[in-house]
Each structure stands twice: as C-alpha cells, then as structure tokens.
TORNUTOR-780312 format. One record per residue (C-alpha): x, y, z. Coordinates in steps of 0.1 Angstrom, whole numbers, padded with zeros to 4 digits, always signed. Layout:
REM residues N
XYZ/...
REM end
This chain:
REM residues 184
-0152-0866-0288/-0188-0870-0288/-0182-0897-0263/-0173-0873-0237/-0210-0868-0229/-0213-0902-0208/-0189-0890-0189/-0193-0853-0184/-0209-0838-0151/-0248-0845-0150/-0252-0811-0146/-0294-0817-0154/-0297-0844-0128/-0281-0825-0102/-0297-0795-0107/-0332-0814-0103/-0317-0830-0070/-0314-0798-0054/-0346-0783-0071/-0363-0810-0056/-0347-0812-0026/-0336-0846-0018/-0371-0862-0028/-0382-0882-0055/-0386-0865-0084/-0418-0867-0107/-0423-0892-0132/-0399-0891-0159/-0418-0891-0199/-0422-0930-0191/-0443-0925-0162/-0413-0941-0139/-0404-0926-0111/-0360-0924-0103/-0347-0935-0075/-0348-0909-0047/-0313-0891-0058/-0289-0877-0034/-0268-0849-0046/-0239-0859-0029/-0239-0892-0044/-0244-0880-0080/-0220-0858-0073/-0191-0884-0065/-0203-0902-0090/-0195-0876-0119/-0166-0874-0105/-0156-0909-0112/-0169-0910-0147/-0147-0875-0151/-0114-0898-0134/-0121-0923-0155/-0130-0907-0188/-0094-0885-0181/-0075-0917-0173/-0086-0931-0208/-0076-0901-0223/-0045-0897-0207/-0031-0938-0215/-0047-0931-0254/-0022-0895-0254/+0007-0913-0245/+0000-0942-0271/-0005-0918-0295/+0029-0898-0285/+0045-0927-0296/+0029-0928-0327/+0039-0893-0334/+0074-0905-0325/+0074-0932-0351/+0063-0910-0376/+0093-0885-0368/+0120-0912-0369/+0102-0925-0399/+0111-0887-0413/+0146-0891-0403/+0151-0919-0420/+0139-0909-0455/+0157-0880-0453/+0189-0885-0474/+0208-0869-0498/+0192-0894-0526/+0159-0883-0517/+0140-0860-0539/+0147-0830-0535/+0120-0799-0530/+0139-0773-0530/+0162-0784-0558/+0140-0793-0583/+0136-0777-0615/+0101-0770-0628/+0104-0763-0658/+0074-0765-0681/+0096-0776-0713/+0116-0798-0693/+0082-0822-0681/+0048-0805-0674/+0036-0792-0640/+0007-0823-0640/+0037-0852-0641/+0062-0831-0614/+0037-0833-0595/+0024-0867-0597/+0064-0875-0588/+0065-0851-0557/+0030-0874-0547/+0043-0906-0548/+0074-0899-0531/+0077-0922-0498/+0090-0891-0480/+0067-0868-0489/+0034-0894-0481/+0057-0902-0448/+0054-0862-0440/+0018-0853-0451/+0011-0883-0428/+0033-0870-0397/+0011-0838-0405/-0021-0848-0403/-0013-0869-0371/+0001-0840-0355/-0032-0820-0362/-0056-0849-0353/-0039-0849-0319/-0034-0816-0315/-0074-0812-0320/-0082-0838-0298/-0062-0824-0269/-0078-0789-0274/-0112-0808-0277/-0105-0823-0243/-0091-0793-0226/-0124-0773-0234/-0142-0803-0223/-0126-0802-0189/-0127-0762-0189/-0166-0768-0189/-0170-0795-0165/-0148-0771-0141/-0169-0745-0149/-0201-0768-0143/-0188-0778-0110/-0182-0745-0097/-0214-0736-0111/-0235-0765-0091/-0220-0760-0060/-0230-0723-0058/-0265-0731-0067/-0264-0760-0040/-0251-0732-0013/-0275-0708-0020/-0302-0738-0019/-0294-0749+0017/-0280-0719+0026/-0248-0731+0035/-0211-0722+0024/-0197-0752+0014/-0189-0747-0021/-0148-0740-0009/-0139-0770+0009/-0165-0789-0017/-0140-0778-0047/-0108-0778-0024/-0121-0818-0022/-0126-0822-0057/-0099-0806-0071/-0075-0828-0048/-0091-0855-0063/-0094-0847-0100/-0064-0825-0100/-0059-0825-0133/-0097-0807-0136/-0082-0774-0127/-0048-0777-0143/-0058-0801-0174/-0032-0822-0165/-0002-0843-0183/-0023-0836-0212/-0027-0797-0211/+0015-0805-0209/+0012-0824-0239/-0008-0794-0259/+0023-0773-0247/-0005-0748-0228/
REM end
C-alpha cells in the first residue's frame, strides 16, 4: 500500500496555502518558486486523487472476490471421500515416520489448494484493513484542515465544507463497498 501516498490528502501543501495565505510561497530547496496555490483548488484536487485511488481499489476488491471464489469452489471440488483424510489418518511412528506423513499431507492437491485459499484470504483481508486505516486518516486529515482553515479566515465553513465532501466521497466517512467487504 505504499502507493496510497500519491493519492492521500496533501495535507503539507495545504497547510502552507493557508499559512501563507493565498500567496506564493518561498522558494522551494531548488530555488523555484510554486505556482501561487489556492486552497480550494488543492483541495478538490485531493479529493479526486482520493475518488480515484478508492475507485481502483474498489474494481481490484471485487476482482479479487472472485478470486477468493475460485479458490472456495476449487475446495469443494477436492473434497471427496477419496481425498486424504486429516482427521482419519493414522500416525503411527512404526507404521511410516512422522518426516514421510508429512511430506504426503504436503503434496496433497487439497491441502496446497487450502493453504492457498488461506493465505489469499489473509492477503485481502490485510489489504482492506490497510485501506480502511488509510481512509480513517485522510478523514481525519480533512476534518483536521478545514478547522485550521476556519480559524485562519475566521470563518465557519468547516460543516457545509465536509457535508460537501462527504456527499462526494461518501465512502470517506463510511469506507464504503469495501469496509462491506472487511465485514466492519
């Protein structure tokens, strides 16, 4: 997930905006000075890169749901009464060693299709918590720089600023199809 930073709020950028009020701000470690940035602007902009970073997310979740339902069918159909059987089988140290038991257990197709159900479950299940705190702290960063732009031009727009942007990124507030995915 170390991708999400191009698309997280610029939380830096904004805060100079206001700290500088509109104007240019100083020369960057170049010695080039920005383009004059409007906070509004970058702020709609964010927003965007948030839509469109969730929108990825949200088409590569439901790819991957149907990998997950492969795998399960997959499971369902290695599982027969021919099929070796864990909870049946004997270990019995005269019988054939621990060591080759288990080498049989490994190289059974069910058991390789059900460690790799497994860790498919867990790689998504991570990345949907990953995103969901991602989100959580966008939100958060949001919130955060509209109070500090109220109390900059003392104002009180920070209400109808997040009633705006949580009608358009609804799924920053709720997480979304995916946070229904995560079962939260």
């Amino acid at each position: 997930m170390h991708a999400c930073r191009y698309y997280s709020l610029s939380y830096k950028e904004l805060k100079q905006t206001l700290k500088h009020g509109g104007l240019p701000l100083p020369p960057n470690v170049l010695g080039v000075l920005p383009v004059q940035l409007d906070f509004d602007a970058l702020l709609d902009e964010s927003c965007s890169k948030l839509a469109r970073f969730y929108k990825s997310k949200e088409s590569w979740a439901t790819q991957y749901m149907k990998v997950l339902n492969n795998n399960l069918e997959v499971l369902e159909k290695h599982r027969s009464p021919s099929q070796l059987n864990l909870a049946q089988m004997n270990i019995d140290a005269v019988d054939k060693n621990l060591k080759e038991k288990s080498i049989e257990i490994a190289s059974n197709a069910h058991f390789k299709d059900y460690i790799y159900a497994i860790k498919s479950l867990r790689t998504f299940d991570t990345e949907l918590s990953l995103l969901n705190d991602f989100l959580e702290l966008n939100y958060t960063g949001i919130v955060k720089i509209l109070k500090k732009s109220d109390k900059k031009k003392l104002e009180s727009l920070k209400a109808e600023k997040m009633t705006e942007i949580e009608a358009r990124l609804p799924f920053l507030a709720s997480g979304g199809t995916l946070n229904s995915m995560l079962g939260v």
